[in-house]
C-alpha positions, 0 to 999 in steps of 0.5 A: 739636172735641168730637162733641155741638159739631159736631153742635150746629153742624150741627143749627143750620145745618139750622134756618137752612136752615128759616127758608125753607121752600121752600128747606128742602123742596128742601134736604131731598128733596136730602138724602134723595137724597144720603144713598140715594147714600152708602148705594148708594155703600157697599154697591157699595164705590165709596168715591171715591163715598162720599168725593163724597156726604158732601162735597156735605152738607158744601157743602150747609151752606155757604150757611146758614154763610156767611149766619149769619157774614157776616150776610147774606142769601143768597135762597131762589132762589140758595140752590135753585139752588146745592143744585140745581147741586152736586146736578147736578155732583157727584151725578149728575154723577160718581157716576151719570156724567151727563157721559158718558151725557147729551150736553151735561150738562158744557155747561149746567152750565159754562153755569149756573156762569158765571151762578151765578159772576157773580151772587156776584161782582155781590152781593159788590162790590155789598155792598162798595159799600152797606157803605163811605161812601167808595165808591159805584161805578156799575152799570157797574162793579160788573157789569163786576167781577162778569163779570170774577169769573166768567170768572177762576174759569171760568179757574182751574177750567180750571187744576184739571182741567188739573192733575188731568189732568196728575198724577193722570192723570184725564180731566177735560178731555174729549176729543174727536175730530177729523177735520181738523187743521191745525199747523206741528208737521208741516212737515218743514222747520221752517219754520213752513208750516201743514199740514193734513190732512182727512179724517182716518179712522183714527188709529194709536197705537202704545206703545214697547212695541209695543202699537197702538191704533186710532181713528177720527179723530184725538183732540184732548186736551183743548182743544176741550173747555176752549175750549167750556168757557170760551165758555159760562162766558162766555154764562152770565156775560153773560147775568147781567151783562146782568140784574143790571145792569137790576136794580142801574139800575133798582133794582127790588124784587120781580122775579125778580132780586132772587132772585139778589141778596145783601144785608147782613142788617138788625140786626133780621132778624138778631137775629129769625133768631136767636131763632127759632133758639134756640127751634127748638134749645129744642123739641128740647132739650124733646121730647129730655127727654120721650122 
């Protein structure tokens, strides 16, 4: 794709994302924020942190992509809160280590997920349900496929973080250290007899090389963080379920989640959204000339 098209094609994004001006103000100190990252990134050489920054710019046009070829409309409270969420998970999350110095951060993000996860798949079987005369499902059931959605990503970005672990030999699935133990793996008899041990204080790992490694306690790899992971994924995908089942029975306007609730954008709307964009494009296009 020539390089004027693609910067065109992002400069037009930028304007959608301007037709809101809460959610572009927020988007740009966003930006700002992104862009001082990547700068910071370069200059130390932590390019893994250059390659992380210019792909939260990428996501953060997503939503006004999205919105402009699904022709929906995604509101201005889901759409702060997915800039704030890709902000909080990729910027300060990976590049400034939030998972490691601030306890709890990797929870209420996995916790924010499985709300921001249920609240998509609410909104698409919801526009699957308003777009099809042959369908008309109960509010029962699009919130039970919405929790459903929720907890099957939840589950697949478990996979993720197990795979990268695996092959790549990160550390995405976060150990933890234990005290107390308890497995069939230790009965000598192999006889499937449970053996625990407790008070575990120190744990010894030793390499074929010889090399030994002391801990305090004993390590568990991985799981303890996936099952905590899992459970507030759940909490988050309930709590949305809970409220976008009220707002869908209900069918009440003007609360706040309706915030959180994607419709099919009118033809009207559409077609308005479009001639203030080909006019933004058209100022530009006209300061561009004079300057």
């Amino acid at each position: 794709m020539p390089k004027g098209k693609l910067q065109s094609i992002i400069r037009r994004l930028k304007n959608r994302i301007a037709l809101n001006r809460r959610t572009f103000i927020l988007y740009s100190v966003l930006r700002v924020l992104v862009l001082v990252t990547l700068i910071r990134c370069i200059m130390t050489q932590r390019w893994e942190g250059v390659a992380i920054s210019i792909l939260v710019l990428v996501l953060f046009l997503v939503p006004s992509l999205v919105e402009g070829m699904a022709r929906i409309e995604i509101p201005g409270l889901f759409q702060a809160i997915i800039y704030s969420f890709i902000f909080a998970a990729e910027i300060l999350g990976e590049i400034d280590h939030y998972y490691v110095l601030i306890p709890g951060w990797d929870t209420i993000l996995h916790t924010l997920n499985g709300f921001l996860c249920a609240a998509i798949g609410f909104s698409l079987v919801d526009l699957l349900n308003r777009s099809s005369k042959n369908v008309n499902l109960s509010p029962v059931y699009v919130t039970l496929v919405a929790f459903c959605f929720s907890m099957t990503i939840g589950v697949l970005w478990e996979f993720v973080e197990f795979g990268f672990d695996t092959f790549f030999g990160m550390d995405m699935q976060k150990d933890t250290f234990v005290t107390n133990i308890s497995s069939v793996a230790l009965d000598p008899a192999n006889e499937g007899d449970r053996i625990q041990i407790n008070d575990i204080a120190t744990t010894t790992i030793t390499t074929a090389t010889g090399e030994a490694t002391t801990i305090n306690g004993y390590l568990d790899i991985g799981l303890i963080d996936t099952m905590k992971d899992l459970l507030v994924n759940f909490a988050g995908a309930l709590v949305f379920s809970v409220v976008g089942y009220r707002h869908l029975k209900k069918n009440e306007s003007g609360n706040w989640a309706e915030g959180l609730h994607v419709k099919p954008m009118p033809v009207e709307q559409y077609q308005e959204d479009e001639r203030k964009l080909d006019d933004m494009e058209a100022k530009r296009e006209d300061r561009r000339r004079r300057t």
